[in-house]
Backbone as CSV, one residue per row, in Angstrom:
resi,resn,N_x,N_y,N_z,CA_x,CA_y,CA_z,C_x,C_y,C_z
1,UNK,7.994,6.356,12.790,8.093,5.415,11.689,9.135,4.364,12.044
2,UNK,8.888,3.040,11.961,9.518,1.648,11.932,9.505,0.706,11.443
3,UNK,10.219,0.280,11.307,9.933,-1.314,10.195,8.753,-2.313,10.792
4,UNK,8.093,-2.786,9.984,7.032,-3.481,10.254,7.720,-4.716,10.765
5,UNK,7.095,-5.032,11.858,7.815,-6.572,13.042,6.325,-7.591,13.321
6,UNK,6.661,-8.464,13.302,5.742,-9.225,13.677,4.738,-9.452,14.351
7,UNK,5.205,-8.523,15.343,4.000,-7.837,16.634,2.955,-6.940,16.445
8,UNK,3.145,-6.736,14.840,2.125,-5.982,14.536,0.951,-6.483,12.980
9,UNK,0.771,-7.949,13.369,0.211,-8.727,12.916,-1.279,-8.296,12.761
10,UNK,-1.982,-8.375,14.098,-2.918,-7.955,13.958,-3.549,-6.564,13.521
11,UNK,-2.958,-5.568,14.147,-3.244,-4.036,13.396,-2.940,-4.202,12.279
12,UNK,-1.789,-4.632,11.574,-1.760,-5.046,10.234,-3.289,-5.749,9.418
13,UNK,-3.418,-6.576,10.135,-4.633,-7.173,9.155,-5.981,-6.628,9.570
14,UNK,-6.260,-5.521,10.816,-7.641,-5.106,11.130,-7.707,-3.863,10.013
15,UNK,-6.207,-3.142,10.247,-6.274,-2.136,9.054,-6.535,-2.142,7.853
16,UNK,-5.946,-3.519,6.904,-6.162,-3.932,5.854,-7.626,-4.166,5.761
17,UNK,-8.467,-5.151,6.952,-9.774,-5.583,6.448,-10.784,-4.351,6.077
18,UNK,-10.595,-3.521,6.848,-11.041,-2.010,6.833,-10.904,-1.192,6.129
19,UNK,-9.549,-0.727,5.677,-9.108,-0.464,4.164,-10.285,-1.210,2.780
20,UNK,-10.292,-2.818,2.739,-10.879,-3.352,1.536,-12.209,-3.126,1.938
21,UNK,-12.999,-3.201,3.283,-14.414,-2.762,3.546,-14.491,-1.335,2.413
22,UNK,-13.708,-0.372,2.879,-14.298,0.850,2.426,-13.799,0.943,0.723
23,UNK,-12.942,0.210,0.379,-12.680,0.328,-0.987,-13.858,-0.750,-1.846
24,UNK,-14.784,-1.731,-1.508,-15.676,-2.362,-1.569,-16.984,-1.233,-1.936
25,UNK,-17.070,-0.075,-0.889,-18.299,0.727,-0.369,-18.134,1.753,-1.556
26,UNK,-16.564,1.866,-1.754,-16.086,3.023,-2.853,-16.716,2.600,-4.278
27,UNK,-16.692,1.696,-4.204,-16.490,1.027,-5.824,-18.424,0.684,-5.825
28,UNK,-18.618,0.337,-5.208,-20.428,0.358,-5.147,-21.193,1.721,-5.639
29,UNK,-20.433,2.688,-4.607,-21.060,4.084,-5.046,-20.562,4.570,-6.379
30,UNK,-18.804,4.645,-7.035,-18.273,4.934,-7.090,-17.932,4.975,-9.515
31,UNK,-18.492,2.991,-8.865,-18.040,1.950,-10.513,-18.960,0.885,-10.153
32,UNK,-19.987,0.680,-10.143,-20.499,-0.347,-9.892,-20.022,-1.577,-10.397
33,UNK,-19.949,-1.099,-11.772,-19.574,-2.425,-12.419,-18.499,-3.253,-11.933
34,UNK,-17.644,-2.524,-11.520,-16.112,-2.889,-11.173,-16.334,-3.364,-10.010
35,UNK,-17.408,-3.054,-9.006,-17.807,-3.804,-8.237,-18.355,-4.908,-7.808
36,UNK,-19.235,-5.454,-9.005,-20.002,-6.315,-9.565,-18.927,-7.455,-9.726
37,UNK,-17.558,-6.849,-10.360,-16.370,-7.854,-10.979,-15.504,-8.399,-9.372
38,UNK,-15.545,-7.523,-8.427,-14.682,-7.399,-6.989,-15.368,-8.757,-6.609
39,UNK,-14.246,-9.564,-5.688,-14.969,-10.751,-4.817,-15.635,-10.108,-3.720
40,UNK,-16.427,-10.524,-3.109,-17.086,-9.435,-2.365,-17.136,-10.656,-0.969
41,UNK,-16.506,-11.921,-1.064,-16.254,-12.415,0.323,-14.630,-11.612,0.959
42,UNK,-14.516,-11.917,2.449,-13.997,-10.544,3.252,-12.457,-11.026,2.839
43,UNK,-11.448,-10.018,2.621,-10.380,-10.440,2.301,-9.470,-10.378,3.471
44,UNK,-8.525,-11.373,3.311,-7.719,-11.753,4.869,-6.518,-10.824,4.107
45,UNK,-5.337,-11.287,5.078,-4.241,-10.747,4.955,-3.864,-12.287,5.609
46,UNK,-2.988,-13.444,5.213,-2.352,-14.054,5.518,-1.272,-13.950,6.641
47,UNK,-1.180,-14.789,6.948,0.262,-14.737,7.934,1.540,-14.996,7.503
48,UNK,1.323,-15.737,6.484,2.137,-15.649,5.585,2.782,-14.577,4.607
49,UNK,1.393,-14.100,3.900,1.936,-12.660,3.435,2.535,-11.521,4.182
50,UNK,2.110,-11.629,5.422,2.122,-10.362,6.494,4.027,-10.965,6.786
51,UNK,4.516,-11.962,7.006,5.283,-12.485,7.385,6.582,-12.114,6.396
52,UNK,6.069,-12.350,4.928,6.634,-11.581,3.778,7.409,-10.149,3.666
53,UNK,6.348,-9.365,4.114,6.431,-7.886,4.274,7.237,-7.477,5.567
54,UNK,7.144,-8.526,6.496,8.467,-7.883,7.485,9.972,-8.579,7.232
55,UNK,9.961,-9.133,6.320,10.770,-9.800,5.661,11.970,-8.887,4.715
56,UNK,10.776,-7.902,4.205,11.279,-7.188,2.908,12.610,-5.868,3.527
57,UNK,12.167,-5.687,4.489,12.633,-4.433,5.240,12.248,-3.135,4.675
58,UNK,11.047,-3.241,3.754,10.839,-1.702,3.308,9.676,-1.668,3.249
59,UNK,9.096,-2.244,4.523,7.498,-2.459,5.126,7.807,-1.489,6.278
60,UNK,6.419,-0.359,6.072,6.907,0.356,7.312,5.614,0.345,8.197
61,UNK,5.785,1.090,9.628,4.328,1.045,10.311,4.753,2.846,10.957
62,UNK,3.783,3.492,11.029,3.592,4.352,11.969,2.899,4.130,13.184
63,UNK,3.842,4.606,14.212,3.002,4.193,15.352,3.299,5.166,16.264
64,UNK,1.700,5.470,17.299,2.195,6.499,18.072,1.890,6.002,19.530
65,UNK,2.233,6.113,20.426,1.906,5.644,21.854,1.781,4.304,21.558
66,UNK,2.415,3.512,21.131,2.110,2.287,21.312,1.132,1.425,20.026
67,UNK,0.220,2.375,19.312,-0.923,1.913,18.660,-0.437,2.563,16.891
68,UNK,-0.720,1.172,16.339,-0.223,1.084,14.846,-1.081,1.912,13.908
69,UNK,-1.003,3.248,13.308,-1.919,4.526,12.940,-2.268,4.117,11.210
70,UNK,-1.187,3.449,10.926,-1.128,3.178,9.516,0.562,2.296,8.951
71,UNK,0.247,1.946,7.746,1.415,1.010,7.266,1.860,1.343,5.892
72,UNK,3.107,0.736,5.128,3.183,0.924,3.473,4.056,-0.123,3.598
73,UNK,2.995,-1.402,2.680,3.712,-2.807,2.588,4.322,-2.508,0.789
74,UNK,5.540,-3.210,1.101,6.291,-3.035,-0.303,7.719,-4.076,-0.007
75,UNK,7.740,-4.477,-1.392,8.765,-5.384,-1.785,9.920,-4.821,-2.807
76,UNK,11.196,-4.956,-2.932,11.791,-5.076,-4.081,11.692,-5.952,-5.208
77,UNK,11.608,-5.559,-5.905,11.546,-6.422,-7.596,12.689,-5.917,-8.274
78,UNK,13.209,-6.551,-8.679,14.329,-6.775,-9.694,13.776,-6.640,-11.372
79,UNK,14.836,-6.556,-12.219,14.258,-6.062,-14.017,13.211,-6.245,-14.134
80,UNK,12.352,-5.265,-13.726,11.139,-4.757,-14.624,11.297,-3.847,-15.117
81,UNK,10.252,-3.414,-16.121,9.848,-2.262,-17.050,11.179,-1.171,-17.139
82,UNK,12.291,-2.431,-16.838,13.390,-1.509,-18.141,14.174,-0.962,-16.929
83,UNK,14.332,-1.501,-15.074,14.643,-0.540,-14.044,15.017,-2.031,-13.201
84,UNK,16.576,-1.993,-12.931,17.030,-2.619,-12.599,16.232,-3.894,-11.058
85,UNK,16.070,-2.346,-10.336,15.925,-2.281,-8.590,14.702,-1.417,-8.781
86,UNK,13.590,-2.213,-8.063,12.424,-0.780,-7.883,11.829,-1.588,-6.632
87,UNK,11.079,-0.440,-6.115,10.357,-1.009,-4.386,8.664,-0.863,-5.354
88,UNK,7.945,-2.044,-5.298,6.806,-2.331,-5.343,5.708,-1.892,-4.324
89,UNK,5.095,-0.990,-4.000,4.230,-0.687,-2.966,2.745,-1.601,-2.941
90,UNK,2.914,-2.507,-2.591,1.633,-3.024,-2.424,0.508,-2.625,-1.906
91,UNK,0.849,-2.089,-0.976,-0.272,-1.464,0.457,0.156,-0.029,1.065
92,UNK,-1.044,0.551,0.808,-0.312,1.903,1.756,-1.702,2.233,2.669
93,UNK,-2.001,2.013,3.862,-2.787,2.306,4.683,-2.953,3.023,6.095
94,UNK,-3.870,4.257,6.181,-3.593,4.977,7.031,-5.257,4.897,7.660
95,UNK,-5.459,4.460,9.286,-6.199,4.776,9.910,-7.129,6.069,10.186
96,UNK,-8.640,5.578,9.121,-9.267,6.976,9.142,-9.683,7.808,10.106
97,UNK,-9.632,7.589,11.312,-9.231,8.568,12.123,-8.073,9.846,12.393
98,UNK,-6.835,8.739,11.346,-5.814,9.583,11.664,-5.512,10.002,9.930
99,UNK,-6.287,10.663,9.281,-5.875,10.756,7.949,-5.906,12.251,7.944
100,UNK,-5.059,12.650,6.787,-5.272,13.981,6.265,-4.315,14.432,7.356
101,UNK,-3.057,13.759,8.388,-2.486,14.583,9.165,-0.845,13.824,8.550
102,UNK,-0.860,14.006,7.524,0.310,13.502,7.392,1.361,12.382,7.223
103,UNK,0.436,11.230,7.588,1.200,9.700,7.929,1.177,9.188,6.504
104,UNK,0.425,9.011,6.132,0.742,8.626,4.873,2.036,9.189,3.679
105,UNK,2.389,10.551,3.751,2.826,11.368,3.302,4.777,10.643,4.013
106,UNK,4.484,10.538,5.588,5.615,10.383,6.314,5.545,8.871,6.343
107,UNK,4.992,7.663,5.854,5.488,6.666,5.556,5.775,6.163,4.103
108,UNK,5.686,7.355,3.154,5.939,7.650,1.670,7.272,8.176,1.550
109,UNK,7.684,9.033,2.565,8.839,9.541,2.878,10.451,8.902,3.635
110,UNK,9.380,7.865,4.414,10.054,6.975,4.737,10.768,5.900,3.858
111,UNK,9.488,5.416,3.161,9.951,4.767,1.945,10.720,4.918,1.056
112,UNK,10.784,6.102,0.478,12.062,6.900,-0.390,13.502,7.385,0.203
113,UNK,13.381,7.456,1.586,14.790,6.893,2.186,15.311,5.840,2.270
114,UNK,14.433,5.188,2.335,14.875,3.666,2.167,15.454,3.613,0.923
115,UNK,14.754,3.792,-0.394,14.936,3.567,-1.664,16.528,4.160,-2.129
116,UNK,16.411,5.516,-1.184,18.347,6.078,-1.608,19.546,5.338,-1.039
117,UNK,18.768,5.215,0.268,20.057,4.708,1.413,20.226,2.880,0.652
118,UNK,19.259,2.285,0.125,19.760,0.814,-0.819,19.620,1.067,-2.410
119,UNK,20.159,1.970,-2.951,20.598,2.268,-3.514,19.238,1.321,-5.139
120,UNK,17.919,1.551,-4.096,16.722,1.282,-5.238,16.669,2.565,-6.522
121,UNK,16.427,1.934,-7.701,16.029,3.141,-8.808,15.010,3.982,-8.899
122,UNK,13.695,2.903,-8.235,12.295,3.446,-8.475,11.631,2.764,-7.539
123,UNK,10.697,3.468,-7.134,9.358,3.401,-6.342,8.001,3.281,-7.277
124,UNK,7.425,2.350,-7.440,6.143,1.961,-8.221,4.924,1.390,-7.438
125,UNK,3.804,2.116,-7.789,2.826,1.185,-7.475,1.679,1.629,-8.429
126,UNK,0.429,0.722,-8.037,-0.722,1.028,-9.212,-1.835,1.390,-7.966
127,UNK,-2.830,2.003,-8.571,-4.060,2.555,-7.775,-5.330,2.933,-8.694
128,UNK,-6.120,2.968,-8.187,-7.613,3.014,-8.732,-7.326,4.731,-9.312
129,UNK,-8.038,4.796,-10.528,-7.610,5.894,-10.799,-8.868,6.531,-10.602
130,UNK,-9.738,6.246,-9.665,-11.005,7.091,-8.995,-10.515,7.698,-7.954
131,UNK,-9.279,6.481,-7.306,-9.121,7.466,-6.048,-8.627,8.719,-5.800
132,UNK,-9.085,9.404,-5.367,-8.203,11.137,-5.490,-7.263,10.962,-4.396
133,UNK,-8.033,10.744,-2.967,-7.135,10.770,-2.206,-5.748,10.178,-2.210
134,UNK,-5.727,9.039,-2.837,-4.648,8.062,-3.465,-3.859,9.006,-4.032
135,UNK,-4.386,9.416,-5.471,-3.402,10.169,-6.147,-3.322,11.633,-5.468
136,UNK,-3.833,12.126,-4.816,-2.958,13.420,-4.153,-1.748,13.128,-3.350
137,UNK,-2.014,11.692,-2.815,-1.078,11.789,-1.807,0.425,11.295,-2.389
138,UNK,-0.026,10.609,-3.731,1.385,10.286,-4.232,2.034,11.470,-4.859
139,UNK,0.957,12.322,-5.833,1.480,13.870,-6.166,2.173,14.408,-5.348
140,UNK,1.877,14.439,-3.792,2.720,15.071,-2.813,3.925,14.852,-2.806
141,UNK,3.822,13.339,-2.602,5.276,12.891,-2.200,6.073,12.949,-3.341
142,UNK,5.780,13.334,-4.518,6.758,13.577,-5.829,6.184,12.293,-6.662
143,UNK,5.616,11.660,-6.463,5.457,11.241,-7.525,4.480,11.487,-8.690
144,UNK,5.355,10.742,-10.242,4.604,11.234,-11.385,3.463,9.724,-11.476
145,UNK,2.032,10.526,-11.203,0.742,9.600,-11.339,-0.042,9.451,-13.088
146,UNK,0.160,8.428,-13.483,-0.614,8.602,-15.114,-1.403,7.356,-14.648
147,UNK,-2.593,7.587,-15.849,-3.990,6.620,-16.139,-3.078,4.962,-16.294
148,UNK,-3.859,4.206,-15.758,-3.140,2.670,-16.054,-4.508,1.948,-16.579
149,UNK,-3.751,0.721,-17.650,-4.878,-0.142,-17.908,-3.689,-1.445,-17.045
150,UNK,-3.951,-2.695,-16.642,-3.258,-3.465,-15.922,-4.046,-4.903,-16.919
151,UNK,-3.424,-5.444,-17.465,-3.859,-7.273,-18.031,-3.104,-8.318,-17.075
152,UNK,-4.091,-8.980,-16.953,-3.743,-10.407,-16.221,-4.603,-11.521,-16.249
153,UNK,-3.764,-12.425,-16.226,-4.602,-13.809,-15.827,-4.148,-14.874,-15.038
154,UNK,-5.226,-15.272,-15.050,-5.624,-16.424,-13.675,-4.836,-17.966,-14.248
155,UNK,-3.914,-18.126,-13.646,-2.978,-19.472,-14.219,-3.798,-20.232,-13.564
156,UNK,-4.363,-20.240,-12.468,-4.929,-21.440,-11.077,-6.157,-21.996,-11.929
């Protein structure tokens, strides 16, 4: 486990495109409807955003021999929902080849060292509440998972 660096631009964004492929395939079989609502042209990962996340220092990558296995992009946010300091998890992605062995679990783990050693309050993120695998893996790592409804709108 290491902080996400710039050099890992591209595994960064092949993982991501691959990640939204199969969360696309999920939601077809899965919620149609919600699929129906999904943009269904291919989603990038900016260079900019990617540029962001090694920025944050609590962007991590697993990597073994050289080759990037999986990532957990996350930012700090300041006063929200009543919590001074919390790390925002945007992205947590693990190469399905290499799943179910742990990385996800050990860049969740990673993350919550981070969160003590800078002296963050909370670790937050949101997830499809179809996904199981999602929520087992946050159950693992200690966290408490409840049902979310999320409102927003489009200022643009």
């Amino acid at each position: 486990m290491r902080l996400l660096d710039e050099k890992d631009y591209e595994p960064f964004r092949r993982l991501f495109e691959q990640a939204y492929k199969e969360y696309l395939q999920f939601l077809k079989r899965e919620n149609p409807q919600q699929f129906l609502k999904e943009p269904q042209e291919r989603r990038k990962v900016s260079r900019e955003r990617f540029d962001f996340y090694c920025k944050t220092g609590s962007s991590f990558v697993a990597e073994e021999e050289g080759e990037v296995l999986g990532y957990v992009a996350s930012q700090t946010v300041f006063f929200t929902h009543g919590v001074d300091r919390q790390i925002w998890i945007e992205y947590i992605v693990v190469h399905p080849e290499f799943r179910r062995r742990g990385i996800g679990l050990a860049l969740l783990d990673k993350l919550k060292e981070y969160a003590r050693r800078s002296g963050i309050d909370q670790i937050y993120t949101t997830m499809n509440p179809d996904n199981e695998a999602s929520i087992k893996l946050h159950r693992k790592a200690g966290f408490s998972v409840r049902k979310w409804n999320v409102a927003s709108y489009d200022a643009a």
